[in-house]
matplotlib code that plots the C-alpha trace (Angstrom):
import matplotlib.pyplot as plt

x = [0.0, 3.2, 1.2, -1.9, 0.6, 2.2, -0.4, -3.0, 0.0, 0.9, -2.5, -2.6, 1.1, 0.8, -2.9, -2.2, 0.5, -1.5, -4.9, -3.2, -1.5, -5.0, -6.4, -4.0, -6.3, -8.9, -9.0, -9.1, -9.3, -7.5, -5.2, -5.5, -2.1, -3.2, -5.3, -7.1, -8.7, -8.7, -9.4, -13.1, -13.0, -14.4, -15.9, -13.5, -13.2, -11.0, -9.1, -10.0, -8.5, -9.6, -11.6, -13.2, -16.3, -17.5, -19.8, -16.8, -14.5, -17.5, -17.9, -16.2, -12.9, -13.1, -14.4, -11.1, -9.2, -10.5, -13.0, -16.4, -18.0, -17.2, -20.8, -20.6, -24.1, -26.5, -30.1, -30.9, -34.9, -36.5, -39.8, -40.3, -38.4, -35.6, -32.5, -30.6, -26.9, -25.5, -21.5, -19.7, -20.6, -24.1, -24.2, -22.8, -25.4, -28.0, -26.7, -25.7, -29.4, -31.2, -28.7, -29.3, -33.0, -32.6, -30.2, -33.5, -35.4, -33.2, -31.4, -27.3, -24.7, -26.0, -29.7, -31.3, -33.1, -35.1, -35.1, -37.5, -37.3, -37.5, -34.3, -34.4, -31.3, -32.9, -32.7, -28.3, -28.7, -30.9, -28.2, -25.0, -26.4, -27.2, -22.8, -22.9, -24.0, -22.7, -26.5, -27.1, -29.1, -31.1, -32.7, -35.6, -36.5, -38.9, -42.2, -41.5, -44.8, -45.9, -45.6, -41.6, -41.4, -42.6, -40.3, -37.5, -38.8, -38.8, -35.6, -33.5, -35.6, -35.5, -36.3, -37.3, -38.5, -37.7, -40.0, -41.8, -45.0, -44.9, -42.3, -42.4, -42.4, -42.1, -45.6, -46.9, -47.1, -46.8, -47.9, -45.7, -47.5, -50.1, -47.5, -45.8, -48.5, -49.8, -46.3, -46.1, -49.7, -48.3, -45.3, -44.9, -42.2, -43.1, -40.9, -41.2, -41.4, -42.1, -40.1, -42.0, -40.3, -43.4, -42.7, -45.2, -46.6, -48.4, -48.6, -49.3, -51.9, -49.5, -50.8, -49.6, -46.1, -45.3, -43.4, -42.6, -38.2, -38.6, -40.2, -37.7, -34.8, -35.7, -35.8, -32.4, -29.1, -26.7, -24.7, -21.1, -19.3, -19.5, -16.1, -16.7, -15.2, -13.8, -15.9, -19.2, -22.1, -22.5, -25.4, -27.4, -29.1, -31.4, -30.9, -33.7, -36.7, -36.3, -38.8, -39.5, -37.0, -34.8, -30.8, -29.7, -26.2, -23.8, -21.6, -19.0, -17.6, -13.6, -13.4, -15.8, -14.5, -11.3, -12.4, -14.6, -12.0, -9.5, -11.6, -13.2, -9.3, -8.0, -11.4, -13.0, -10.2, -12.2, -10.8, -11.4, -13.2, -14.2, -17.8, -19.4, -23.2, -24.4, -27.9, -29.2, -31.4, -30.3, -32.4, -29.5, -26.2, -24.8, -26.8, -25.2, -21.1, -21.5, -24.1, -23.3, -20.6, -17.8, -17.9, -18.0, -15.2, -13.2, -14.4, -15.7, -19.7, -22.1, -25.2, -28.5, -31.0, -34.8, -36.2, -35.7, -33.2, -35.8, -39.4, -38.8, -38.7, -36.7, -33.8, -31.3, -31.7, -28.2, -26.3, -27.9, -26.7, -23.7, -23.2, -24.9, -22.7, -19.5, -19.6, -16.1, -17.4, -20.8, -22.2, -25.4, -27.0, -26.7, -30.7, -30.5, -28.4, -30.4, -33.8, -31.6, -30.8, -34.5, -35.7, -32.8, -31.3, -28.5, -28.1, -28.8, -29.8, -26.3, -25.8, -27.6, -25.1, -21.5, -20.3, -16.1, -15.7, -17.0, -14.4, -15.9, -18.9, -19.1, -22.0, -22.7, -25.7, -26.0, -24.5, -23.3, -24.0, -21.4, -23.8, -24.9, -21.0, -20.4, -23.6, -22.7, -18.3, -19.1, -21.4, -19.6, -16.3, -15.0, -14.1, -17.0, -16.2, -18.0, -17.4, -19.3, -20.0, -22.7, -24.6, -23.2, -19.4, -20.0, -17.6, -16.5, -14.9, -13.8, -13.3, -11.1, -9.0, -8.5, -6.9, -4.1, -4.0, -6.8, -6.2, -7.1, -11.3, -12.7, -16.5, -18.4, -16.0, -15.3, -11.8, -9.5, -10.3, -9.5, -6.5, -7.9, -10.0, -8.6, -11.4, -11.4, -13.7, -14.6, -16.8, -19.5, -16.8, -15.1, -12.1, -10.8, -11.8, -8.9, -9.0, -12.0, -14.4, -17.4, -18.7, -19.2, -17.4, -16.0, -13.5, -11.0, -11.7, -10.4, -12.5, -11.3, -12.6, -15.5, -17.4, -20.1, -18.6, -21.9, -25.9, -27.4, -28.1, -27.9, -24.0, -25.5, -27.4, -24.1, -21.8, -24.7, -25.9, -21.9, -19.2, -20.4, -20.3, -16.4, -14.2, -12.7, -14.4, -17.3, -19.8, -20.7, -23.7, -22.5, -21.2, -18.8, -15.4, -12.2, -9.2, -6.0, -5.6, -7.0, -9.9, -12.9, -16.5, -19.9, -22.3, -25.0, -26.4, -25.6, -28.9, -29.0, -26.7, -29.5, -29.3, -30.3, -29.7, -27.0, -25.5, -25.1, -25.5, -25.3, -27.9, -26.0, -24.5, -27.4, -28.8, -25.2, -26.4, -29.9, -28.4, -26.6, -29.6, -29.9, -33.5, -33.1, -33.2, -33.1, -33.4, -33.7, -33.5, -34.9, -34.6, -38.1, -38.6, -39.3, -40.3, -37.5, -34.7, -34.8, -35.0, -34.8, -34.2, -36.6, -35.9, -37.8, -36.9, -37.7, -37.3, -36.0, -38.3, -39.5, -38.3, -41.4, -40.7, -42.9, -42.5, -42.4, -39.7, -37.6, -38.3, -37.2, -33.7, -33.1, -33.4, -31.2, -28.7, -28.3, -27.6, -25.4, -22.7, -23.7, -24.7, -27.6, -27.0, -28.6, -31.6, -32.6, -36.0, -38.6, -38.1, -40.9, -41.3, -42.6, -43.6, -41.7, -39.5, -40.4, -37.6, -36.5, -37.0, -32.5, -33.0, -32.3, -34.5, -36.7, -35.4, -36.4, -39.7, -40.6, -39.2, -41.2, -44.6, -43.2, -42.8, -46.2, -45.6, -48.2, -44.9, -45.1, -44.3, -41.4, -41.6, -39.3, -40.6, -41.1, -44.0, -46.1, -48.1, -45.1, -45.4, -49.6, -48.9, -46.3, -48.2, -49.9, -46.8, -44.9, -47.7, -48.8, -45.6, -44.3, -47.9, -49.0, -51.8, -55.2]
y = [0.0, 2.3, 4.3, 5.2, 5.6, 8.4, 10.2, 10.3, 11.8, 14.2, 15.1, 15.6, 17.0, 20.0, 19.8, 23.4, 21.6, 18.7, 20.5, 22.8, 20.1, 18.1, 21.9, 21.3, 19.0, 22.0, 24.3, 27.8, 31.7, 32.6, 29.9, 30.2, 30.6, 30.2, 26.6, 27.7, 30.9, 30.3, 33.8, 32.9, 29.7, 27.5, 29.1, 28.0, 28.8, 26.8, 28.6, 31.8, 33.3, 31.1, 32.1, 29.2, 27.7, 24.0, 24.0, 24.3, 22.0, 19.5, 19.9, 22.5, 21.6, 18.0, 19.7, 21.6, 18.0, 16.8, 14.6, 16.2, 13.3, 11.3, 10.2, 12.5, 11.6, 7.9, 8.4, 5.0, 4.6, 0.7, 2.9, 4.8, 2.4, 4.8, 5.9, 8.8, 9.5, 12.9, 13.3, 16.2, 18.5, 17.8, 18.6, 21.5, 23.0, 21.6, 23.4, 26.5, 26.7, 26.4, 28.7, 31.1, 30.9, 31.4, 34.1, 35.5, 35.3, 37.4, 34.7, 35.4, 35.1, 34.2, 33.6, 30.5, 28.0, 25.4, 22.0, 19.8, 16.8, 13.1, 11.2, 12.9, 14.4, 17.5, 17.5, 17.6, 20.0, 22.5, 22.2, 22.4, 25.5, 27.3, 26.5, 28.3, 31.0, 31.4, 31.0, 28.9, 25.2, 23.5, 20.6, 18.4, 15.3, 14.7, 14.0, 15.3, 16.4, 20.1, 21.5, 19.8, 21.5, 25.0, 25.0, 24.6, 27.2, 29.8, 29.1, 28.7, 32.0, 31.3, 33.5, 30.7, 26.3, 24.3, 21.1, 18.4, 17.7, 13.8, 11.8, 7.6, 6.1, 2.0, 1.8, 4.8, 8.2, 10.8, 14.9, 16.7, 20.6, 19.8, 19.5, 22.2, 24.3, 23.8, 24.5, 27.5, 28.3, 26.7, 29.2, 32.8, 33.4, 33.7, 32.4, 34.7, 32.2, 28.0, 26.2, 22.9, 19.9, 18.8, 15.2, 12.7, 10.5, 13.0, 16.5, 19.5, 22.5, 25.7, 28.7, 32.0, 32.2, 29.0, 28.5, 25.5, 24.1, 23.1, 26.8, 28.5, 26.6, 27.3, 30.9, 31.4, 32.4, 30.0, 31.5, 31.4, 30.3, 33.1, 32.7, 33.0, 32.7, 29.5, 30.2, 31.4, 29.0, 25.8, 24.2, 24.1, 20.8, 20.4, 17.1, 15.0, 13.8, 18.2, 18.9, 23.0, 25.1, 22.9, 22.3, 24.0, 22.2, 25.0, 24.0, 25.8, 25.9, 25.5, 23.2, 20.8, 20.7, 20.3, 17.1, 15.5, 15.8, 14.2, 11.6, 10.0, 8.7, 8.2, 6.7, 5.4, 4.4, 6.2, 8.8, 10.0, 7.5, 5.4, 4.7, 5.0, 3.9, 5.4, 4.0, 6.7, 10.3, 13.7, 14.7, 13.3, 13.7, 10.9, 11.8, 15.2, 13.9, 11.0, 10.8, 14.9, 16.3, 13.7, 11.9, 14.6, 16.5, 13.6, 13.5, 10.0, 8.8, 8.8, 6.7, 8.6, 5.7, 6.3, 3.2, 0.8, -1.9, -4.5, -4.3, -1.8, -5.0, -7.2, -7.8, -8.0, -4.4, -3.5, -5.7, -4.8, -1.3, -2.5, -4.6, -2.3, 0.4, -1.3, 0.2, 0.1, 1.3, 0.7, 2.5, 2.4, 1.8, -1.8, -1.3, -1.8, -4.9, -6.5, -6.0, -7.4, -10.5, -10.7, -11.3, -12.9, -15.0, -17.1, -13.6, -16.1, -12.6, -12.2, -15.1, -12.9, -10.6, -10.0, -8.2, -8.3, -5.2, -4.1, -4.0, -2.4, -2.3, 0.6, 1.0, 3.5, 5.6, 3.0, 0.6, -2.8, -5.3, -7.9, -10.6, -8.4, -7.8, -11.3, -12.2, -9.6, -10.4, -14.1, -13.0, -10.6, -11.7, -8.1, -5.8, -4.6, -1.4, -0.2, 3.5, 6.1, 9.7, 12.6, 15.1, 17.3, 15.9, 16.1, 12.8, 10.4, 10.6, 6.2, 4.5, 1.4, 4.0, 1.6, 4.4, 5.1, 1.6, -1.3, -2.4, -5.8, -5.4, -6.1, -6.9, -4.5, -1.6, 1.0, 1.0, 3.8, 7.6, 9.2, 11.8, 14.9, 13.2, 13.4, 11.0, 10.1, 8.6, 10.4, 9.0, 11.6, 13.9, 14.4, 12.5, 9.6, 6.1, 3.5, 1.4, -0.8, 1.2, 2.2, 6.4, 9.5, 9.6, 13.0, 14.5, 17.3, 20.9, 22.0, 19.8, 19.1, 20.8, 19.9, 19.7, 21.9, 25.4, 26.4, 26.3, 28.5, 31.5, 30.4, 29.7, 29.7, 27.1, 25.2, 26.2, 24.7, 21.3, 20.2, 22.1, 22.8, 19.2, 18.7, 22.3, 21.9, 19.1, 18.2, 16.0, 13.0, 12.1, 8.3, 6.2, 3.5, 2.6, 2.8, -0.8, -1.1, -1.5, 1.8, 0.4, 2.6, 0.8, 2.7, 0.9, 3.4, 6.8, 8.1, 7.4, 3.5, 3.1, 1.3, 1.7, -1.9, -1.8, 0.2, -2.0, 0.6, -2.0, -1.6, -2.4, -2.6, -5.5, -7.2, -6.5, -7.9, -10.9, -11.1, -10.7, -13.7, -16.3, -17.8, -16.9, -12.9, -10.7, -7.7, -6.5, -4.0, -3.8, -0.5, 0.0, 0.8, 2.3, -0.7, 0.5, -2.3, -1.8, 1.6, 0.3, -3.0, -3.8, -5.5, -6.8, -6.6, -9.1, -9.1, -12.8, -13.7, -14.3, -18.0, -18.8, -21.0, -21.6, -20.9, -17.4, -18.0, -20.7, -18.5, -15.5, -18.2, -18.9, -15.8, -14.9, -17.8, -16.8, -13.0, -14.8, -17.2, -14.0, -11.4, -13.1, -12.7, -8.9, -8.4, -9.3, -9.1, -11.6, -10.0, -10.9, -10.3, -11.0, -8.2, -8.2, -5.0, -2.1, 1.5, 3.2, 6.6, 7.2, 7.2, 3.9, 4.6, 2.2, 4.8, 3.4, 6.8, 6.8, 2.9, 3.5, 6.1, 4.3, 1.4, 3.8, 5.1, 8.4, 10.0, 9.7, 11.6, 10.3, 11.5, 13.5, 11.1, 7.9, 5.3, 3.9, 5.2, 1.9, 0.0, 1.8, 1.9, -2.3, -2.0, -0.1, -2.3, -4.8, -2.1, -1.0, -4.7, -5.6, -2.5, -2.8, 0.7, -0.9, 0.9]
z = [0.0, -0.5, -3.2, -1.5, 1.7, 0.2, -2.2, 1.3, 3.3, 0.5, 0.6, 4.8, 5.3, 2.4, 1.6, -0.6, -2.4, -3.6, -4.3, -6.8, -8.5, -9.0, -10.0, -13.4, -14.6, -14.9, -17.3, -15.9, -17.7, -14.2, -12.8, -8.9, -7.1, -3.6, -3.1, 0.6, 2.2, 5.5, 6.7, 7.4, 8.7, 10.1, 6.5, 4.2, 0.4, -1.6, -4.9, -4.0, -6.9, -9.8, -12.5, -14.6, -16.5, -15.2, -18.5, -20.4, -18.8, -18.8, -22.7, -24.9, -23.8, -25.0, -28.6, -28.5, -27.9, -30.8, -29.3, -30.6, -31.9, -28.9, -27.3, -24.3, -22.6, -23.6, -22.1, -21.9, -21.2, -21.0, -19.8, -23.6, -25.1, -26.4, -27.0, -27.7, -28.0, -27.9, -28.5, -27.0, -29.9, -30.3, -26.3, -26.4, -29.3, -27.3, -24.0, -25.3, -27.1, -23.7, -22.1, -24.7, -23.8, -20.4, -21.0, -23.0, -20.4, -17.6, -15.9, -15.5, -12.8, -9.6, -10.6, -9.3, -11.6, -10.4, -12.1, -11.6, -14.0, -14.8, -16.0, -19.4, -21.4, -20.6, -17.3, -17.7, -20.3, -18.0, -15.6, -17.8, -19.2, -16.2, -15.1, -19.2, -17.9, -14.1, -12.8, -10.1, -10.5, -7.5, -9.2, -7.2, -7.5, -10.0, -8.6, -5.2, -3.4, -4.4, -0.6, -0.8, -4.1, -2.7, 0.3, -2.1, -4.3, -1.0, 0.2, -3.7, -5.0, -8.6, -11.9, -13.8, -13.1, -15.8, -15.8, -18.0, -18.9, -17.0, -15.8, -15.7, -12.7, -13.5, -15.8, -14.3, -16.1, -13.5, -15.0, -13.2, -14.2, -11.8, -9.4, -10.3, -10.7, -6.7, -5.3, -7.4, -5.3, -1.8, -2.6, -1.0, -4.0, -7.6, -10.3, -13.4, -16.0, -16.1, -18.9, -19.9, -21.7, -23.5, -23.5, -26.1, -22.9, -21.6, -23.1, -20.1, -20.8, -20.6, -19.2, -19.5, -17.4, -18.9, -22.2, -24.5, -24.1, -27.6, -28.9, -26.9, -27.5, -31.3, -31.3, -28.7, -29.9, -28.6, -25.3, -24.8, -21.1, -18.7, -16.5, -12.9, -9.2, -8.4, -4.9, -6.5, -6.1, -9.0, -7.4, -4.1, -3.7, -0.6, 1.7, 1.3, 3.7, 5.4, 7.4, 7.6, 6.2, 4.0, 4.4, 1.1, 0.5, -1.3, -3.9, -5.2, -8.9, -8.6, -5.6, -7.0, -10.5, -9.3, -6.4, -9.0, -11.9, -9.2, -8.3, -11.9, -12.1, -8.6, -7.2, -10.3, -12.4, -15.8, -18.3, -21.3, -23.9, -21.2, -20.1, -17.0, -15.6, -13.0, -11.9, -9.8, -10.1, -11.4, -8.3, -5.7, -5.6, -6.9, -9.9, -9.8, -9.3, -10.9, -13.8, -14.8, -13.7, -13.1, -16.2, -18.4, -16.8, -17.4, -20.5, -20.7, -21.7, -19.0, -19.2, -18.2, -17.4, -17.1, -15.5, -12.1, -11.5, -11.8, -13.5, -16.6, -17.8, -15.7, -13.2, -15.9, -16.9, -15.7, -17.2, -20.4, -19.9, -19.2, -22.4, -24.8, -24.0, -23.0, -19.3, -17.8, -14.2, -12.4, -9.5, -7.8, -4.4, -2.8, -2.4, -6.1, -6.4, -3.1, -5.6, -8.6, -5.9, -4.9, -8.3, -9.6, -6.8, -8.9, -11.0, -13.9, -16.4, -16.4, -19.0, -21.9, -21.8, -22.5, -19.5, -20.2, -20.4, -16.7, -14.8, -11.2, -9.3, -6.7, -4.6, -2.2, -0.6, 2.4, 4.3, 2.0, 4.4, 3.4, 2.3, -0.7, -1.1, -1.4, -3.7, -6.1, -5.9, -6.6, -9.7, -11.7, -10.5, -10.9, -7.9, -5.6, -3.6, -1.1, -0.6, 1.3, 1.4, 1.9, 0.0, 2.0, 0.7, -2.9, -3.8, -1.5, 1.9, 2.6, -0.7, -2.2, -4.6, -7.6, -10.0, -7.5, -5.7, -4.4, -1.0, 0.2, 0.5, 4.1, 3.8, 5.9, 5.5, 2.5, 3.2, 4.1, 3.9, 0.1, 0.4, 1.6, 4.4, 8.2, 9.3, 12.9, 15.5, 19.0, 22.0, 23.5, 25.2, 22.5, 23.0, 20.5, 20.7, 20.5, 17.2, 17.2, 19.2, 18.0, 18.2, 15.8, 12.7, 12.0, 9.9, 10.5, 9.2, 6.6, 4.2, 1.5, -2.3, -3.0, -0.2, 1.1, 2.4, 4.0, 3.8, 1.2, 2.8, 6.5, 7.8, 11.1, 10.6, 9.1, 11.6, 14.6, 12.5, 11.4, 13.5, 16.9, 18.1, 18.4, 17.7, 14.7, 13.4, 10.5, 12.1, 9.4, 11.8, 11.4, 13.5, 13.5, 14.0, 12.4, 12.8, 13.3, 10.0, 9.3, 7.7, 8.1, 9.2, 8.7, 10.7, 10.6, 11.5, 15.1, 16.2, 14.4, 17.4, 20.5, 24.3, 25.4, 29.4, 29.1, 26.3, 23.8, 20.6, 16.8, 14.8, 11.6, 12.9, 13.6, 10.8, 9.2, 11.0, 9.6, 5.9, 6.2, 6.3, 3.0, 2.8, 3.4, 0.3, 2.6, 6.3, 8.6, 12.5, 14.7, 18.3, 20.0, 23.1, 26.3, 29.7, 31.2, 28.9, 27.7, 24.0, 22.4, 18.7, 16.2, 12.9, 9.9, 6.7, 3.0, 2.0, -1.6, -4.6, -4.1, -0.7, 0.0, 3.8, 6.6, 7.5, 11.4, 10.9, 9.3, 12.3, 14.8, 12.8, 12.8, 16.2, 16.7, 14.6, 16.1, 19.2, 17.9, 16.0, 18.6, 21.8, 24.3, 25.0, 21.5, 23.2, 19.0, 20.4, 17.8, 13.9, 11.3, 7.9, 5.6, 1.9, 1.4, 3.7, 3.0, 1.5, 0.0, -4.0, -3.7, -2.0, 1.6, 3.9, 6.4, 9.7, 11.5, 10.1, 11.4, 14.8, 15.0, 14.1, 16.4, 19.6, 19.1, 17.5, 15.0, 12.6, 9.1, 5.9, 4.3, 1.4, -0.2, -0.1, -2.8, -2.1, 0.8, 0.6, 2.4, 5.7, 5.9, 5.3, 8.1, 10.2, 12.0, 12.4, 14.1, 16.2, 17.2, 18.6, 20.1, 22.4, 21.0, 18.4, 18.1]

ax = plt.figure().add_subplot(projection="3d")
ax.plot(x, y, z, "-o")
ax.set_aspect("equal")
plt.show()
């Protein structure tokens, strides 16, 4: 591990040093000379004196390399039934139309645009042209709930929301203007104008502050890159399932080229040419880093993918992407590949496609427990990495960095913090836990590019949610543990971590436990509230697609083997098997929201869940045995 050894403590011992050698690998009108303004901190701003254009390093650059008629973007859609493949040239006409049109339409440097969008090529090309023009995207979900859309709209303040006419959610059309049009009513501010992707499922009425993409886009003259500060806004993407006033997470525009750039080759091991899937929503993230930005700053193909894992039409959909495409690297969410293992338990839709050239599987978003690890290692026979990060972070924090140098995978853990991260573990005073010993995962201040240098419009609010907790530190708000081998462990959210008669427990490793019975597809376990013990856990399992064993035989294994791997202290006595476990629309099982219901409480539905049909068929299991019922 000599390699990774000395790039991470390059990285750590003259942090300036190595972030302006990774900012060569951005084009810049002003090349910054200083990497770090500290004057502010704990607000920090990173290339302070760097002028650049992220629309242009996504996309014109690549044109001026000679690679125009390289596909830039694939929108890949099993839901129409369509394809489209745009190389780097014919993106950049298509972006520098619509940036043109909003351009017409008032909106420059510093102007916020809502985007609010299915998994269309559209959706990229909204956002690449508002970094065209230095104004400011916040894209939401698709389909989120009007009043989740109206808080957004308050807080971001946009001139203009660009939108569709429907999006396709599995066989379901969804129009999204009548959404639209009730959190523009729910809202107290008023965009000026509504763009509307007219799409041929579903066509949308337009009124009169509304306007046709395809009429404007027709009439615009195409806009050139507006150069701005490194530190002026990109993006401000709002943390999902807010309640009130949304967390608006800040981006900047030079730190985050610069960190994503770094990472498509030192994380992902993808450059120029090369093709990358990632199976996730422009409305996230991930979908942000790693389906728009990322990839086309490296200038490699991205694939844009309208439909679900399974069911649009089948399990096998991936590896169809995959093979069409010739994907070199794979990321999604383990949710994903557990649904892909439900339907497909021997992963036999692999054997209809040629999947040689796939080379990596990453997955992130939650914890991978390790029997999903092992199910997907032993199928593709390619390296699986783990690696974990925040919305807040912006690209990963722990990860296996194949482009520098893979370390040995441990199952359970992402491996070792990327260079830049000065990840440690603390108990609740604040002091360091030896090696081994479970607490709060933080990481040391300054973060590194990239990574959220405040809340949009509220650094209070920043400074009091992430810093106040240990001086000096960024509070992930997980907890786990890190070895002596330096190996990092996630093993859930602060509070995942259960108070069982003073026994503070884990539930991800009971719920590591749980995954590891043949039957299980997928599991969670939730601490509930008990007058004796303060709290004890429950678990909840999915069982795999034609598993026809008696349900409560399976319960009793279970509880058996918790107390077999953890021992009696689990006290893990209460196992049910469920058709289904509510999750987010990214995929993140709603662990808060069931313990919750469990303990009684007249618990809300998050604005983004799937499918709120899960938790009214769970309802009454968590109430039943938590003694709350009726």
């Amino acid at each position: 591990m000599g390699i990774y050894e000395d790039v991470f403590r390059s990285s750590t011992e003259a942090p300036e040093t190595f972030w302006l050698k990774a900012a060569e690998g951005i084009d810049w009108d002003v090349a910054p000379r200083r990497a770090l303004d500290s004057s502010g901190a704990p607000f920090y701003h990173w290339f302070p004196d760097g002028r650049l254009n992220v629309c242009f390093n996504a996309i014109d650059r690549h044109i001026e390399a000679g690679r125009g008629e390289q596909p830039a973007l694939i929108h890949d859609s099993p839901v129409t039934g369509t394809r489209r493949t745009y190389t780097y040239t014919r993106l950049r006409d298509e972006v520098a139309a619509f940036a043109g049109a909003l351009a017409g339409l008032g909106v420059g440097r510093g102007d916020r645009v809502v985007v609010y969008m299915p998994m269309v090529p559209e959706a990229a090309i909204a956002m690449l042209a508002c970094a065209r023009i230095g104004a400011v995207h916040s894209v939401v979900f698709g389909g989120f709930a009007p009043h989740e859309l109206a808080v957004r709209i308050d807080d971001a303040a946009p001139k203009v929301v660009v939108s569709a006419s429907c999006g396709i959610e599995g066989k379901r059309v969804i129009a999204y203007k009548p959404l639209l049009d009730r959190a523009i009513e729910l809202a107290a501010h008023r965009p000026e104008k509504r763009v509307i992707l007219q799409r041929p499922q579903e066509r949308a009425e337009l009124g009169p502050d509304d306007l046709d993409w395809a009429d404007l886009v027709a009439a615009a003259p195409p806009a050139g890159c507006v150069p701005v500060s490194a530190t002026d806004p990109l993006y401000i993407l709002y943390t999902s399932g807010t309640t009130g006033k949304p967390k608006g997470v800040v981006r900047d525009c030079g730190g985050y080229a610069v960190a994503l750039h770094w990472s498509m080759g030192a994380v992902y091991d993808v450059g120029p040419g090369e093709t990358m899937f990632t199976g996730s929503d422009v409305g996230w993230v991930v979908g942000h880093s790693y389906i728009v930005y990322g990839p086309l700053l490296a200038g490699a193909t991205t694939v844009l993918y309208e439909g679900k894992p399974v069911g649009t039409p089948d399990a096998g959909q991936f590896w169809r992407v995959a093979a069409e495409y010739r994907v070199k690297t794979m990321f999604t969410a383990p949710t994903a590949f557990r649904a892909i293992r439900k339907e497909d338990p021997k992963g036999s839709l692999t054997a209809d496609h040629d999947l040689s050239g796939l080379r990596y599987l990453f997955l992130a978003g939650e914890r991978l427990d390790p029997e999903t690890y092992q199910w997907a290692s032993a199928l593709l026979d390619i390296p699986v990495i783990d690696h974990w990060w925040q919305t807040e972070t912006g690209w990963p924090i722990v990860a296996n960095p194949v482009g520098i140098e893979a370390a040995p995978v441990k199952p359970g853990s992402p491996t070792r913090p990327l260079p830049g991260w000065d990840v440690r573990v603390f108990d609740a005073s604040g002091e360091p836990v030896p090696a081994g010993v479970d607490g709060a995962i933080v990481v040391r201040l300054p973060l590194p590019p990239g990574a959220l240098p405040t809340l949009w419009n509220d650094g209070d609010r920043y400074v009091e949610s992430y810093l106040s907790a240990y001086d000096g530190y960024y509070l992930t708000g997980d907890s786990g543990h890190i070895d002596d081998d330096g190996y990092v462990f996630v093993m859930g959210r602060t509070d995942d971590v259960i108070n069982v008669a003073g026994h503070r427990l884990s539930t991800g490793s009971m719920e590591e436990a749980l995954a590891a019975h043949p039957d299980v597809a997928e599991c969670a376990v939730i601490g509930v509230a008990d007058a004796l013990k303060g709290q004890v856990p429950r678990g909840f399992v999915v069982l795999k697609a034609g598993t026809g064993r008696d349900p409560g035989e399976v319960e009793a294994e279970l509880v058996r083997l918790v107390r077999e791997r953890i021992g009696a202290v689990a006290s893990l006595k209460d196992v049910a098997v469920v058709a289904a476990l509510p999750k987010t629309r990214s995929g993140k099982i709603l662990r808060k929201t069931m313990r919750g219901i469990a303990d009684g409480h007249d618990e809300p539905i998050p604005s983004t869940v799937e499918d709120p049909g899960v938790i009214e068929a769970l309802r009454p299991v968590l109430r039943r045995a938590s003694g709350t019922a009726g």
